[in-house]
MARDO-503049 format. One record per atom (N, C-alpha, C): residue in one letter; x, y, z; residue number from 1. Coordinates in Angstrom, 3 decimals. Each point is the difference from the previous one (the first is absolute). Example, Ala and Ser with C-alpha at 12.3 -4.5 7.8 and 13.67 -1.06 7.14 Angstrom:
// MARDO-503049
SITE lose     east    north       up mardo
SITE    A   13.190   -5.690    7.800     1
SITE    A   -0.890    1.190    0.000     1
SITE    A    0.900    1.200    0.000     1
SITE    S   -0.350    1.050   -0.720     2
SITE    S    0.820    1.190    0.060     2
SITE    S   -0.770    1.090    0.730     2
***
This chain:
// MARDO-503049
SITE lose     east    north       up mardo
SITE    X  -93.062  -51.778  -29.190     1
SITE    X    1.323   -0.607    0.170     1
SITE    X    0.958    0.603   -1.032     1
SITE    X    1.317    0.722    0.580     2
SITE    X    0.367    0.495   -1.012     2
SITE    X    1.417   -0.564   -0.574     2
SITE    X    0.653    0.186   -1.335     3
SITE    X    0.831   -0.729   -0.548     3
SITE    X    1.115    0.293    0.858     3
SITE    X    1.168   -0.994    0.286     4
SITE    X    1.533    0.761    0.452     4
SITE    X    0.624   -0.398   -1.061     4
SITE    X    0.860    0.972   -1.023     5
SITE    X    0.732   -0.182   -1.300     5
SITE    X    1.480   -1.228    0.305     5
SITE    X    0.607    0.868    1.639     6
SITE    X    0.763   -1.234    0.110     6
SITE    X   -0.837   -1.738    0.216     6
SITE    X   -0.762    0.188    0.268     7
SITE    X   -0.202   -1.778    0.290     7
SITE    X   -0.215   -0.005   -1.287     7
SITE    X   -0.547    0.437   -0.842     8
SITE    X   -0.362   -0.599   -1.711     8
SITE    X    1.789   -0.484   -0.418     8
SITE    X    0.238    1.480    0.285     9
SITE    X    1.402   -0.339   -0.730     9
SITE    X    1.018   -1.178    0.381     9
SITE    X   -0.449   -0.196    1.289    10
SITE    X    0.375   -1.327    0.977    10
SITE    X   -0.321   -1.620   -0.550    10
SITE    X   -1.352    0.354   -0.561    11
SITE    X   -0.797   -1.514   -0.078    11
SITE    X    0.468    0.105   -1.681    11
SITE    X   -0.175    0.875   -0.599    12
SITE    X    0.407    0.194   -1.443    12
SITE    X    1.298   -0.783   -0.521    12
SITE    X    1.282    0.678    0.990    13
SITE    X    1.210   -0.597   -0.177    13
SITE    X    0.143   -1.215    0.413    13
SITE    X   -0.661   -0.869    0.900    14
SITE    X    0.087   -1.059    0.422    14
SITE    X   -0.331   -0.985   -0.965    14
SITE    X   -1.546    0.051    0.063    15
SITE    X   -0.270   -0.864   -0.882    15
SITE    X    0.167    0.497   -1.608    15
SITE    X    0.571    0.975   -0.740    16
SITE    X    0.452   -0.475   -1.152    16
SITE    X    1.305   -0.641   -0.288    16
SITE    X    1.037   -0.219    1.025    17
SITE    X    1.290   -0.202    0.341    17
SITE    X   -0.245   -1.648    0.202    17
SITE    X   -1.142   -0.358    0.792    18
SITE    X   -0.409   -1.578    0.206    18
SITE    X   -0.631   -0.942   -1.117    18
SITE    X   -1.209    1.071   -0.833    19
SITE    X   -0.580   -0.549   -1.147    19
SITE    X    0.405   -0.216   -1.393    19
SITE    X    1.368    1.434   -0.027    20
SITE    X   -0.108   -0.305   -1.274    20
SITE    X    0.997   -1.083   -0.496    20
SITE    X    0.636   -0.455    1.066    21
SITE    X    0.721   -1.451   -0.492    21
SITE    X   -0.780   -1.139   -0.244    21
SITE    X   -1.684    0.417    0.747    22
SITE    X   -0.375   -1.378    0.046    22
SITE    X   -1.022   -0.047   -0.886    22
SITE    X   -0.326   -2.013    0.049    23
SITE    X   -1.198    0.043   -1.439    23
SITE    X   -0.841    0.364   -0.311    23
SITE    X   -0.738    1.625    1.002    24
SITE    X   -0.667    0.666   -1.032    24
SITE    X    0.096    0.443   -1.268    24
SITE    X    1.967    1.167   -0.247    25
SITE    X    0.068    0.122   -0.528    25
SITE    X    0.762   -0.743   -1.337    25
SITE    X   -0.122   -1.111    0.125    26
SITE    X    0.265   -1.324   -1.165    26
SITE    X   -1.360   -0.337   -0.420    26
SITE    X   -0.780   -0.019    1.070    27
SITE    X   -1.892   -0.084   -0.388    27
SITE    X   -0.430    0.775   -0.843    27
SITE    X    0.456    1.290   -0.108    28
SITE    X   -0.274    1.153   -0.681    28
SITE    X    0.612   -0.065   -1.428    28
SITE    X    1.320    0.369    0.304    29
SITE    X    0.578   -0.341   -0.910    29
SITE    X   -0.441   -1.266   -1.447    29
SITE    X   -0.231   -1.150    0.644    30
SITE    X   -0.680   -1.163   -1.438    30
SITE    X   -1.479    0.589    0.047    30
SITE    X   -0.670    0.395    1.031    31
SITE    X   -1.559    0.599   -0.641    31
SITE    X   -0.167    0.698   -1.249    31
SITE    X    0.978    1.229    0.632    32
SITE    X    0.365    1.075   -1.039    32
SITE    X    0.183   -0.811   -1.324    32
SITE    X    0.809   -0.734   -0.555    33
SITE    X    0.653   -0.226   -0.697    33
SITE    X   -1.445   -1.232   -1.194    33
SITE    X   -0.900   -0.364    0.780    34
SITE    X   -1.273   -0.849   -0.206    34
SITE    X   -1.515    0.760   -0.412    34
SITE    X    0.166    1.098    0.660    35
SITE    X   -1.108    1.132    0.033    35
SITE    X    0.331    1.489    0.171    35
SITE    X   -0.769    0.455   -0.371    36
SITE    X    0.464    1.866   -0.280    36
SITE    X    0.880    0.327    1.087    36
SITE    X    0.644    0.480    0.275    37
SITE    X    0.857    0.565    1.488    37
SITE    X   -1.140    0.888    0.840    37
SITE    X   -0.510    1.061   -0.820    38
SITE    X   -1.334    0.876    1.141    38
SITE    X   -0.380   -0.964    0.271    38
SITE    X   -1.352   -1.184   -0.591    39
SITE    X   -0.547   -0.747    0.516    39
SITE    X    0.134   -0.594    1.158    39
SITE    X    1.611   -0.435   -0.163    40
SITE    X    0.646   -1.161    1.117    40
SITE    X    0.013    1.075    1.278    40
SITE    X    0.794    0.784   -0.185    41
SITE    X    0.255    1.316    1.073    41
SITE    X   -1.402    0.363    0.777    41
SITE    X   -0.989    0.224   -0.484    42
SITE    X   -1.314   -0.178    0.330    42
SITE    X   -0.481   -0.926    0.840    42
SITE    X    0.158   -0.907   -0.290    43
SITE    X   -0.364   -1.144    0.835    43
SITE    X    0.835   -0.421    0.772    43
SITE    X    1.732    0.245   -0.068    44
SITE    X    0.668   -0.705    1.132    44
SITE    X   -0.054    1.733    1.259    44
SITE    X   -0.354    0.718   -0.703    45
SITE    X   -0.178    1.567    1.375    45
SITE    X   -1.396   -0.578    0.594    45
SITE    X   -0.969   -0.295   -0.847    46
SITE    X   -1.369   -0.210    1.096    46
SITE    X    0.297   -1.736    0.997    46
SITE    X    0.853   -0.768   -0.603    47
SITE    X    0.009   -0.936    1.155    47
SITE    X    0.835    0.530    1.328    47
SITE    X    0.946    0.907   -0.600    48
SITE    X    1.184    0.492    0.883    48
SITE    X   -0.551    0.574    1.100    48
SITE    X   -0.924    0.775   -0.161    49
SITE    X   -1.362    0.686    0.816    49
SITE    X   -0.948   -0.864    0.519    49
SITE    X   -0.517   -0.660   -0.372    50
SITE    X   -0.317   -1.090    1.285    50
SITE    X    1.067   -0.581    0.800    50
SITE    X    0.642   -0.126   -0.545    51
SITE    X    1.344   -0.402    0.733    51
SITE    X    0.403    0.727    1.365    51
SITE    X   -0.184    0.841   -0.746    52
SITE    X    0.742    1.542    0.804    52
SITE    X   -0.788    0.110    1.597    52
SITE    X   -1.238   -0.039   -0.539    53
SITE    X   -1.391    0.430    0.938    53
SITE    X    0.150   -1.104    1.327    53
SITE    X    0.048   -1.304   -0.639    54
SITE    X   -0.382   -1.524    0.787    54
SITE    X    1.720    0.228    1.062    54
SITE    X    0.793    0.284   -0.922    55
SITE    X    1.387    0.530    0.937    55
SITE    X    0.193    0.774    0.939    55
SITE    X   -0.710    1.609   -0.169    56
SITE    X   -0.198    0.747    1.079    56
SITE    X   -0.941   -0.414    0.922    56
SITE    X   -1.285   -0.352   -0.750    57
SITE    X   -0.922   -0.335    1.061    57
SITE    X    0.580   -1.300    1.312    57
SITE    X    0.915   -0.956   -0.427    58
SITE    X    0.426   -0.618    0.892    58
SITE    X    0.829    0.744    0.698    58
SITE    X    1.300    0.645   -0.144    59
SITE    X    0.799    0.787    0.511    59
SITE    X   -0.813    0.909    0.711    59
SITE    X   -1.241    0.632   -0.116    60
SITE    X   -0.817    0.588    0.960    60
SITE    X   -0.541   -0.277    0.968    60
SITE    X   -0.185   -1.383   -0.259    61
SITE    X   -0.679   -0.573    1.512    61
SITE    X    1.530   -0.714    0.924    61
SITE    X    0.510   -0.416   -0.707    62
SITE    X    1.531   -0.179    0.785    62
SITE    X    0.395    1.323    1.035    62
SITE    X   -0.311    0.999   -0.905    63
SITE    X    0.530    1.053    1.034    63
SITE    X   -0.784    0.042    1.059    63
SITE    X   -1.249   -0.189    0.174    64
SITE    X   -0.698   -0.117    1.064    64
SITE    X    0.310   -0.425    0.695    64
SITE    X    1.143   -1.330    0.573    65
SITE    X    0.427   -0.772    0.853    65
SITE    X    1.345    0.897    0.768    65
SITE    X    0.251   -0.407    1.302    66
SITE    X    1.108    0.853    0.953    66
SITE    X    0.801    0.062   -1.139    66
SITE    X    0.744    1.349   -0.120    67
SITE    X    1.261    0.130   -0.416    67
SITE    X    0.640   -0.500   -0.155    67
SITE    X    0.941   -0.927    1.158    68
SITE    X    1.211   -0.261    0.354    68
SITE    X   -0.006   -1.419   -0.915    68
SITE    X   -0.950   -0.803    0.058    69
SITE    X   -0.390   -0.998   -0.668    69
SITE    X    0.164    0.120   -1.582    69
SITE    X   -0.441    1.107   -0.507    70
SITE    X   -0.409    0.490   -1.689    70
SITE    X    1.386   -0.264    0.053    70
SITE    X    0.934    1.395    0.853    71
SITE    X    1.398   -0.067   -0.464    71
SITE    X    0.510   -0.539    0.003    71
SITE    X    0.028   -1.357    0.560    72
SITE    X    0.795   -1.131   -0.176    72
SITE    X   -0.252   -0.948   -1.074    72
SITE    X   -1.274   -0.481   -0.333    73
SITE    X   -0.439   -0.204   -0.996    73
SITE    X    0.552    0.651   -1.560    73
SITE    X   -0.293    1.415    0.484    74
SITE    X    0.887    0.515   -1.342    74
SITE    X    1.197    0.101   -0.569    74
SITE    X    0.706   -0.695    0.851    75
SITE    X    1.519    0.443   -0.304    75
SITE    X    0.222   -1.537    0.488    75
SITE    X   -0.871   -0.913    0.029    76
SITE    X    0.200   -1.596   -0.498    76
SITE    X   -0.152   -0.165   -1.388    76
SITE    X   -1.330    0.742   -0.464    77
SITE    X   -0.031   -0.023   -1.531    77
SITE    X    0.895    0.483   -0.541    77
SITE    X    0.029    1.566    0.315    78
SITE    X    1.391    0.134   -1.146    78
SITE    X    1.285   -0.693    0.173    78
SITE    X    0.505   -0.223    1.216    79
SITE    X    1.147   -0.959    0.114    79
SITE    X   -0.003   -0.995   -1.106    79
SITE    X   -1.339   -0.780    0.424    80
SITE    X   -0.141   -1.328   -1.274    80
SITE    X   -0.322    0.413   -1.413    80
SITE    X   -0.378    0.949   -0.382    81
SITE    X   -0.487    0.310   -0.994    81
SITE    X    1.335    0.428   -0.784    81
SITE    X    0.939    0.757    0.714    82
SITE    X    0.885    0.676   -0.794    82
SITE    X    1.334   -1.469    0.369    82
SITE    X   -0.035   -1.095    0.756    83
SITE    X    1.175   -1.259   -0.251    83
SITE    X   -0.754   -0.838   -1.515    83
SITE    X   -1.039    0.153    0.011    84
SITE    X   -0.341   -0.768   -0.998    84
SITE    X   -0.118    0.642   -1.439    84
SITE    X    0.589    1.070   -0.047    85
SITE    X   -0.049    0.665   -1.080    85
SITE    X    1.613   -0.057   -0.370    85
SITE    X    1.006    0.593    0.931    86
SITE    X    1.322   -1.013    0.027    86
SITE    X   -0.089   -0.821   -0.227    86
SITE    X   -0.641   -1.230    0.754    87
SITE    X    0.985   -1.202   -0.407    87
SITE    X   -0.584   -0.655   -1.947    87
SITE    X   -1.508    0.875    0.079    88
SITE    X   -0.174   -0.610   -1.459    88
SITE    X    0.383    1.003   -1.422    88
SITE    X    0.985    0.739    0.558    89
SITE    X    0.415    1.033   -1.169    89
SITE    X    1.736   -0.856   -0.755    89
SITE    X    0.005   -0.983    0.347    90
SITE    X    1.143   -0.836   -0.948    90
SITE    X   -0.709   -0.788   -0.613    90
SITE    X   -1.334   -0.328    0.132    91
SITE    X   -1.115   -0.534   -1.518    91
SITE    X   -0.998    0.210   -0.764    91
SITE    X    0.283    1.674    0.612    92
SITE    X   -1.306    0.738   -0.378    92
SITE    X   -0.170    0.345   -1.486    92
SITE    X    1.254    0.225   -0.464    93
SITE    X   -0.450   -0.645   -1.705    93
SITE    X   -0.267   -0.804   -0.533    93
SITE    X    0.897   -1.597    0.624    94
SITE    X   -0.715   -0.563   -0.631    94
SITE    X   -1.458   -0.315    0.544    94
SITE    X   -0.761    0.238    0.678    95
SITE    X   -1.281    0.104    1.001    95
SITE    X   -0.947    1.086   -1.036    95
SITE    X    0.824    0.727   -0.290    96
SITE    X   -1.182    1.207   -0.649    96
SITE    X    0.180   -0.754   -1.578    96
SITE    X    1.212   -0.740   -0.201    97
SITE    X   -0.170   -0.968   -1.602    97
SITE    X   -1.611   -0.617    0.198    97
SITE    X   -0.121   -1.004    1.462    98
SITE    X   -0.686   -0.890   -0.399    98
SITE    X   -1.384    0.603    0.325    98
SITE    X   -0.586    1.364    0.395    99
SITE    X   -0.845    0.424    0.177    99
SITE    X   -0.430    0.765   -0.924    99
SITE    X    0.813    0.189   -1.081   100
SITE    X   -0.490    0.542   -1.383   100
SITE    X   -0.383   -1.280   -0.802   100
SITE    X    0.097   -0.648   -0.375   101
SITE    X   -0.164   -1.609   -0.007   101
SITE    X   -1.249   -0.204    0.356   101
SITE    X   -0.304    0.244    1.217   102
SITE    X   -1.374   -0.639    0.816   102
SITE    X   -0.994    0.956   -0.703   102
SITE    X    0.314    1.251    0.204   103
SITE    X   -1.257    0.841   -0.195   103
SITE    X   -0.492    0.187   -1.400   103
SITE    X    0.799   -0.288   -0.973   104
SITE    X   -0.058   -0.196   -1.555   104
SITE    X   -0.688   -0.625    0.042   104
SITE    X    0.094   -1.607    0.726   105
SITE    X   -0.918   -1.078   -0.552   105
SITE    X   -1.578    0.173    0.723   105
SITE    X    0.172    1.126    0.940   106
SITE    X   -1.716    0.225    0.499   106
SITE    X   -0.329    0.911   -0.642   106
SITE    X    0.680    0.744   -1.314   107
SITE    X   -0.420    0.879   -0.955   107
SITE    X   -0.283   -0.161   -1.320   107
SITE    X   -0.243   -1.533    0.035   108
SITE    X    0.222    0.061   -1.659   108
SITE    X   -0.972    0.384   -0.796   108
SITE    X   -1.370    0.194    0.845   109
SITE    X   -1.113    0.299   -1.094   109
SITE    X    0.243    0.802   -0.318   109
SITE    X   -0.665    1.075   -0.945   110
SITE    X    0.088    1.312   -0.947   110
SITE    X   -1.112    0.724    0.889   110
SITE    X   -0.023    1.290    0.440   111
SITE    X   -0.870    0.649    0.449   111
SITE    X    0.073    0.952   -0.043   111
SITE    X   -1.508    1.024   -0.222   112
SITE    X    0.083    1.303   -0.608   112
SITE    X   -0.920    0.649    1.110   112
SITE    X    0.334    1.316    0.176   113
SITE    X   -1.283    1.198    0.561   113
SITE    X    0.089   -0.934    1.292   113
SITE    X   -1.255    0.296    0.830   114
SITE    X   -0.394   -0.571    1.254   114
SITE    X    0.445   -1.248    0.303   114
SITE    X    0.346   -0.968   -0.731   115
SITE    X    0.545   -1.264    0.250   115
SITE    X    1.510   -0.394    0.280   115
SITE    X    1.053    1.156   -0.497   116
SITE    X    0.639   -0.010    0.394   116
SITE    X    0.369    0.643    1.232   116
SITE    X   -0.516    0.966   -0.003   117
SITE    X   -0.091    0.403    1.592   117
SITE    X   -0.837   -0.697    0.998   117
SITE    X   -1.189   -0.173   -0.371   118
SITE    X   -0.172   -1.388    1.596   118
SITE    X    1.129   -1.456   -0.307   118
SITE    X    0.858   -0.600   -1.259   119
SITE    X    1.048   -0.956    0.004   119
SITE    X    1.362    1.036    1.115   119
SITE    X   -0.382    1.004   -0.528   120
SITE    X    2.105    0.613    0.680   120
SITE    X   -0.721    0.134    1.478   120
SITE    X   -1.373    0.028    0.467   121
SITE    X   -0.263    0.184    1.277   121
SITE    X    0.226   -0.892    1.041   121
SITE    X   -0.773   -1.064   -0.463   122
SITE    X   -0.322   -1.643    0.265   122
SITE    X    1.395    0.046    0.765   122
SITE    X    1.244   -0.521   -1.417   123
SITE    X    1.016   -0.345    0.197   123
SITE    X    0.892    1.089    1.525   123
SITE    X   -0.322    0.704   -0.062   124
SITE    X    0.964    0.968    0.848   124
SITE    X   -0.334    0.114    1.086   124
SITE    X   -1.606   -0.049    0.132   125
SITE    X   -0.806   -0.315    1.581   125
SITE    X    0.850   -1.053    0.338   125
SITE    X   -0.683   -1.140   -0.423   126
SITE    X    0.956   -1.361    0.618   126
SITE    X    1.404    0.015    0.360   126
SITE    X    0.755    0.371   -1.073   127
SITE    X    1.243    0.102    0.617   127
SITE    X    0.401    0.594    1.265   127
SITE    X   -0.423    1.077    0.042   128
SITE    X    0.368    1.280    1.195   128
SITE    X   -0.787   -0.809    1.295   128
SITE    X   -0.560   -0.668    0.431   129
SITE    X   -0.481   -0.635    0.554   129
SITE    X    1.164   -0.688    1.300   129
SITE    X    0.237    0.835    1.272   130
SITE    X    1.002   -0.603    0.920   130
SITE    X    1.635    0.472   -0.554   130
SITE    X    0.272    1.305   -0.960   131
SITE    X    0.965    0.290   -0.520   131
SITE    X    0.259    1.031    1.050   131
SITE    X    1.503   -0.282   -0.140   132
SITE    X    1.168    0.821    0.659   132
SITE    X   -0.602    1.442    0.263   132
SITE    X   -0.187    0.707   -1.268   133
SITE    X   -0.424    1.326   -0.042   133
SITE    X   -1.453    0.106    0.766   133
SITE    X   -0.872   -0.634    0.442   134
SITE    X   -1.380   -0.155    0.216   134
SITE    X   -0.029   -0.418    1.693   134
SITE    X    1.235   -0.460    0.599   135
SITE    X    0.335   -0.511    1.246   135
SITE    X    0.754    1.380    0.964   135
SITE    X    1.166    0.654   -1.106   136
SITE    X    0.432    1.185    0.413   136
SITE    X   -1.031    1.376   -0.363   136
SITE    X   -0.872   -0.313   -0.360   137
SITE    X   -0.876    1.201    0.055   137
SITE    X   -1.289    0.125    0.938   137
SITE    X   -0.143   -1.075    0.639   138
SITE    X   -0.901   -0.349    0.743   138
SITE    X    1.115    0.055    1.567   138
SITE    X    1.141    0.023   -0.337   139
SITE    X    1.308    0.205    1.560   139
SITE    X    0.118    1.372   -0.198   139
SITE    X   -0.044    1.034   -1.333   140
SITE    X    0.533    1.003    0.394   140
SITE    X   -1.403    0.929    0.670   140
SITE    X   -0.834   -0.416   -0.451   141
SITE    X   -1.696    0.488    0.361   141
SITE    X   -0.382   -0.313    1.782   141
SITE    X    0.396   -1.346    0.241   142
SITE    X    0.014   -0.259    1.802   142
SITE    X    0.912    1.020    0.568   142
SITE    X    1.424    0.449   -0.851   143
SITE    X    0.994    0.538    1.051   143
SITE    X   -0.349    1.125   -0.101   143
SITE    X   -0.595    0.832   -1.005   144
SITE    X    0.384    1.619    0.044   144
SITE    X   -1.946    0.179    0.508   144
SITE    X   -0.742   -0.909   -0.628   145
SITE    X   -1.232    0.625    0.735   145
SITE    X   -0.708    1.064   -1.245   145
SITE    X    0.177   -0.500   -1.234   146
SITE    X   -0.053    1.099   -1.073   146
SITE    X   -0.375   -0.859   -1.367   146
SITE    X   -1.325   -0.296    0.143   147
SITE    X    0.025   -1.122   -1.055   147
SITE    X   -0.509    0.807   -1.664   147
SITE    X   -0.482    1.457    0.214   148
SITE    X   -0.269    0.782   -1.140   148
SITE    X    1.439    0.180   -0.763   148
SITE    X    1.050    0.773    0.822   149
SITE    X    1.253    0.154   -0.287   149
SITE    X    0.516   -1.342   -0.558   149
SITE    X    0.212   -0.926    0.297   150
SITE    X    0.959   -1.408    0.049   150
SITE    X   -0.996   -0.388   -1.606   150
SITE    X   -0.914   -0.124    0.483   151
SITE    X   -1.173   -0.543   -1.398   151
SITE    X    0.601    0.398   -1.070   151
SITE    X    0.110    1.090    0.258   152
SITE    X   -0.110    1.290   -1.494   152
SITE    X    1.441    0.157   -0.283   152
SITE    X    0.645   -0.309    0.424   153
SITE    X    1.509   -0.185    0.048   153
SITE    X    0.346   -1.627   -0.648   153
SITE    X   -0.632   -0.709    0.010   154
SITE    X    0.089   -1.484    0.042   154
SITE    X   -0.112   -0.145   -1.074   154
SITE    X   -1.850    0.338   -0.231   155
SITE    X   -0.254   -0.131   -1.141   155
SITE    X    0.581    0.647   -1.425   155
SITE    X    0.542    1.088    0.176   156
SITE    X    0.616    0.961   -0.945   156
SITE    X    1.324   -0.955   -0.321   156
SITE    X    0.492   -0.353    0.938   157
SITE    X    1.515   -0.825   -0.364   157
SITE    X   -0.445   -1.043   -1.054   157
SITE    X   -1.592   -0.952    0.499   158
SITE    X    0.337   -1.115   -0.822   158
SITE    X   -0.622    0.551   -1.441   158
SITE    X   -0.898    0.961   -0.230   159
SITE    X   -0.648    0.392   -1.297   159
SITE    X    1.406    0.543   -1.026   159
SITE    X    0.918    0.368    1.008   160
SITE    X    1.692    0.877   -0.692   160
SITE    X    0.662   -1.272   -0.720   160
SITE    X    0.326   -1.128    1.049   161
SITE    X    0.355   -1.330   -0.550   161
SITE    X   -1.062   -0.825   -0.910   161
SITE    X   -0.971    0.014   -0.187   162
SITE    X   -0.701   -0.394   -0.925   162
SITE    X   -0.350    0.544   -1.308   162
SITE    X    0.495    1.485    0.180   163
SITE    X   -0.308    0.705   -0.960   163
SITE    X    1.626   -0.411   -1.094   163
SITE    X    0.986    0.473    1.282   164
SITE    X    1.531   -0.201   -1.125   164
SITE    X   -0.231   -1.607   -0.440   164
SITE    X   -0.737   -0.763    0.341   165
SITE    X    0.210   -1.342   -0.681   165
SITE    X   -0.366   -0.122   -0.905   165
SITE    X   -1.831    0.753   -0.147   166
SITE    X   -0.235   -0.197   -1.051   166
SITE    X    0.521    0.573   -1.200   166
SITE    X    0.437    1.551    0.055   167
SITE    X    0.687    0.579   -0.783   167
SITE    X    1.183   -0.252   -0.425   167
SITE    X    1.160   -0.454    1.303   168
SITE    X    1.448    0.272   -0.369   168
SITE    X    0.831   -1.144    0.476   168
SITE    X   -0.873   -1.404    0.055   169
SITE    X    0.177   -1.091    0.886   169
SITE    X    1.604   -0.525   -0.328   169
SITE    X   -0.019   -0.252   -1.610   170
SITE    X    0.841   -1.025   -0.711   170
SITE    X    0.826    0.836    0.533   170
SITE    X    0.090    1.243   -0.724   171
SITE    X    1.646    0.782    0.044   171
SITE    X    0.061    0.665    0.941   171
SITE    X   -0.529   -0.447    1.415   172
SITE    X    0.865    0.108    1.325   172
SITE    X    0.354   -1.214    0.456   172
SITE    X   -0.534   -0.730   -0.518   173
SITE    X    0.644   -1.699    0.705   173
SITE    X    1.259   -0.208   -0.707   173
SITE    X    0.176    0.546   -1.595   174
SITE    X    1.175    0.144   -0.013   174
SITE    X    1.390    0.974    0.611   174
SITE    X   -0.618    0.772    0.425   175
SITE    X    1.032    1.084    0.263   175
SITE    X   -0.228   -0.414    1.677   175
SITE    X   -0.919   -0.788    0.782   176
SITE    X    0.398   -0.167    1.724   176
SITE    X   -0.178   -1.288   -0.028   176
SITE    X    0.716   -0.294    1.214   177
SITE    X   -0.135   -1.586    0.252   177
SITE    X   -1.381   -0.200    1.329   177
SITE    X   -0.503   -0.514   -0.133   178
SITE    X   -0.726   -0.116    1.194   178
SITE    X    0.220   -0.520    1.132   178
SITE    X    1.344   -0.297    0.112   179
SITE    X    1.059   -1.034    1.469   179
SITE    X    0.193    1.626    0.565   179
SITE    X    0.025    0.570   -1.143   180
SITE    X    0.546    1.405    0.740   180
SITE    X   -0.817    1.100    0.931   180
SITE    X   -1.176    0.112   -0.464   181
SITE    X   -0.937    0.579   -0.099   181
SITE    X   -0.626   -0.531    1.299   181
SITE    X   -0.302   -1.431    0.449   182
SITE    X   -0.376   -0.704    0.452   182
SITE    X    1.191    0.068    1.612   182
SITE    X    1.019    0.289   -0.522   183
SITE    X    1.207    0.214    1.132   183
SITE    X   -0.333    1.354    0.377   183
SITE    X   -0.333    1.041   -0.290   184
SITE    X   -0.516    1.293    0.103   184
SITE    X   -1.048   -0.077    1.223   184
SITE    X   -1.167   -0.726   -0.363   185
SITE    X   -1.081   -0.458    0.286   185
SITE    X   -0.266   -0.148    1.623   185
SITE    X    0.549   -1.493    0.023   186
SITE    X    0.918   -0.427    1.415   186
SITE    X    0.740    0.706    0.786   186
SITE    X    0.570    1.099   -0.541   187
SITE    X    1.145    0.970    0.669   187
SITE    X   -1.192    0.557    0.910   187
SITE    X   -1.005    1.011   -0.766   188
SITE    X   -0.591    0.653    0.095   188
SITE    X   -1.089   -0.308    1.377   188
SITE    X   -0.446   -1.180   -0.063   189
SITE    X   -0.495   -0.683    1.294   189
SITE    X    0.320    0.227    0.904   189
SITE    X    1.495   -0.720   -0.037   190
SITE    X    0.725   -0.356    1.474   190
SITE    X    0.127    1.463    0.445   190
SITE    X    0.297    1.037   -0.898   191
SITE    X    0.249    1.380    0.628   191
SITE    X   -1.331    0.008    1.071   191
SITE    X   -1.051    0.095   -1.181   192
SITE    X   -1.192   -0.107    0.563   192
SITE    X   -0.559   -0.511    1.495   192
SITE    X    0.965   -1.266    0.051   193
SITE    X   -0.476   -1.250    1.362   193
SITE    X    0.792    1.088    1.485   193
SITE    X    1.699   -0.115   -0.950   194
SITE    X    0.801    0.974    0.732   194
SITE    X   -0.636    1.489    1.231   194
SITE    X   -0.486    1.007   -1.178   195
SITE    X   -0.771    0.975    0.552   195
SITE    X   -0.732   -0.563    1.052   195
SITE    X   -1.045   -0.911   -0.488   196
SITE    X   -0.984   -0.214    1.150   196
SITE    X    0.424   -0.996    1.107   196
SITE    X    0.929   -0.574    0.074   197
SITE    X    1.173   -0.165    1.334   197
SITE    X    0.347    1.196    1.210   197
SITE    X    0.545    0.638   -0.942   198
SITE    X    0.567    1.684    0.614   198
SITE    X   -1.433    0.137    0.401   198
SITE    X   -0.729    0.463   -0.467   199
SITE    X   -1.492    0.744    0.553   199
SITE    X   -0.554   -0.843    1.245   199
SITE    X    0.155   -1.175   -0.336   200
SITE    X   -0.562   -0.940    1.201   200
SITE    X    0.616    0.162    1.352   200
SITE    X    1.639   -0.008   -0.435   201
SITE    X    0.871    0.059    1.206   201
SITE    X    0.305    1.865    0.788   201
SITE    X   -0.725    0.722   -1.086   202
SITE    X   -0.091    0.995    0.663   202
SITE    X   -1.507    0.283    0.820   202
SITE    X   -0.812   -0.798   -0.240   203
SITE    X   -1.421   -0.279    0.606   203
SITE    X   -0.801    1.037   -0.668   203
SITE    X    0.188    0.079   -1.463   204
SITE    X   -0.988    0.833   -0.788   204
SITE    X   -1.227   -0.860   -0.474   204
***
């Protein structure tokens, strides 16, 4: 099965445009800030990867079903996926306030070497669990039929956003707003839902 660079670059831009407003990278961000940053980075890339896998692998068997069905399906998700990223980008700071908040207080122990990486794992499995990014990667995998490409594209976005959190979290939250980012996000969908309208109504 071989890679297509555009679908990476496809699933890449998507979901880092969707995730990095959301509380992964605030998850990351207070890990970092509790335990070594490699450590944390370590462990929130290997949950991201199960993540990744349990995502395509659903989006793979989805594609198995008639077409016409997937495509409608898919461009219900992104429709909804990218209104709800609108309509919650006028509280998404204060939303990402109270999710730095939350994840502090499931960090308070001290942890070193292996313990902090199965703690930054734990925490990041669970979360990602039914997330935005994990719903559209499992829609872009049913529509294009390309779950190596989309995977590897997916996954690279969220290890990119997990990585700038742990490293460069604080002083980009100061310099972006996440209403904004998050408005980006949503844009990016509906284009998304858009396209696969046109394709439908042209009977692709």
């Amino acid at each position: 099965m071989s890679i297509d660079p555009g679908l990476v670059a496809l699933a890449f831009g998507a979901i880092f445009l969707v995730e990095f407003p959301d509380k992964t990278f605030i998850a990351t961000l207070v890990l970092a800030t509790r335990y070594r940053p490699l450590l944390v980075w370590i462990g929130v890339v290997a949950a991201f990867a199960v993540q990744t896998v349990v995502a395509t692998t659903a989006g793979g068997l989805l594609g198995q079903l008639p077409r016409t069905p997937v495509e409608i399906a898919v461009v219900v998700l992104f429709t909804a996926g990218g209104l709800i990223l609108l309509r919650g980008a006028r509280t998404a700071d204060a939303e990402g306030q109270e999710a730095e908040e939350e994840y502090a207080a499931k960090a308070v122990k001290p942890a070193h070497g292996l313990r902090a990486v199965t703690t930054s794992f734990g925490i990041l499995f669970l979360a990602e669990w039914g997330d935005l990014s994990q719903i559209l990667t499992a829609s872009l995998v049913a529509k294009h039929n390309a779950p190596l490409s989309i995977g590897l594209g997916a996954f690279l976005a969220l290890a990119t956003v997990s990585g700038l959190g742990a490293l460069l979290g604080r002083s980009l939250l100061r310099r972006m707003r996440l209403g904004t980012l998050q408005r980006l996000g949503g844009s990016v969908c509906l284009v998304l839902a858009f396209w696969g309208i046109v394709q439908l109504a042209r009977g692709v």
